[in-house]
C-alpha positions in Angstrom: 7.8 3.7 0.3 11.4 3.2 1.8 12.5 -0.5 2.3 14.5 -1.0 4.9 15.8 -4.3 4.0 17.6 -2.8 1.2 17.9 0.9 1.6 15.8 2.1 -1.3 12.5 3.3 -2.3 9.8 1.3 -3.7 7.3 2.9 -5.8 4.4 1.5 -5.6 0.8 2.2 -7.9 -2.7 1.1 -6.3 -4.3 -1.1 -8.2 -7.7 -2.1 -6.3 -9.8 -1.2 -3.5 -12.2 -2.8 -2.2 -14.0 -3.6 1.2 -14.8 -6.7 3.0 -16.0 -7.2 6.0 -16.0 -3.4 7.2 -12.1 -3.9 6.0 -10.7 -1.9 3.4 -8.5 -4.0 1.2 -5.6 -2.1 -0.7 -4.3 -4.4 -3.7 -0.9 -2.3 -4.5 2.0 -3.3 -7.5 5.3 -2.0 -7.1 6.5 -0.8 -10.1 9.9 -2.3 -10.5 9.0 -6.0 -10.1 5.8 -6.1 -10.6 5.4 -7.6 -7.2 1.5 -7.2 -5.6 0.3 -7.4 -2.6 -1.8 -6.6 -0.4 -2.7 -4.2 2.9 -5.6 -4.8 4.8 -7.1 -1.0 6.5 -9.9 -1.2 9.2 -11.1 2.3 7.1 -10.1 4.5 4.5 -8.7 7.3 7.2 -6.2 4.5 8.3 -5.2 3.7 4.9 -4.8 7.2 4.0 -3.0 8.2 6.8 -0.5 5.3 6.6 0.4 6.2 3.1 0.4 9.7 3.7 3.4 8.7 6.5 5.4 6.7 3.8 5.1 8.9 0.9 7.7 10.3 -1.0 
């Protein structure tokens, strides 16, 4: 994923799904800081589509 903030990518590896609530929730870890976090879907087309936009 490109971070605009700083003008580089982030690499990121998917650690958990799961689904709440009809939500999909997307725990993801970027690989250079070990930072998580995570993004909330309202299905799994969203979520793939939005990653499929950022991808490298």
């Amino acid at each position: 994923m490109k971070d605009k903030v700083f003008e580089r990518y982030n690499y990121l590896n998917i650690i958990n799904f799961k689904e709440i609530n009809e939500e999909l929730i997307v725990t993801v870890k970027n690989v250079d800081d070990n930072h998580l976090q995570n993004f909330k879907f309202s299905n799994f087309q969203h979520f793939e589509n939005w990653f499929r936009k950022y991808e490298i």
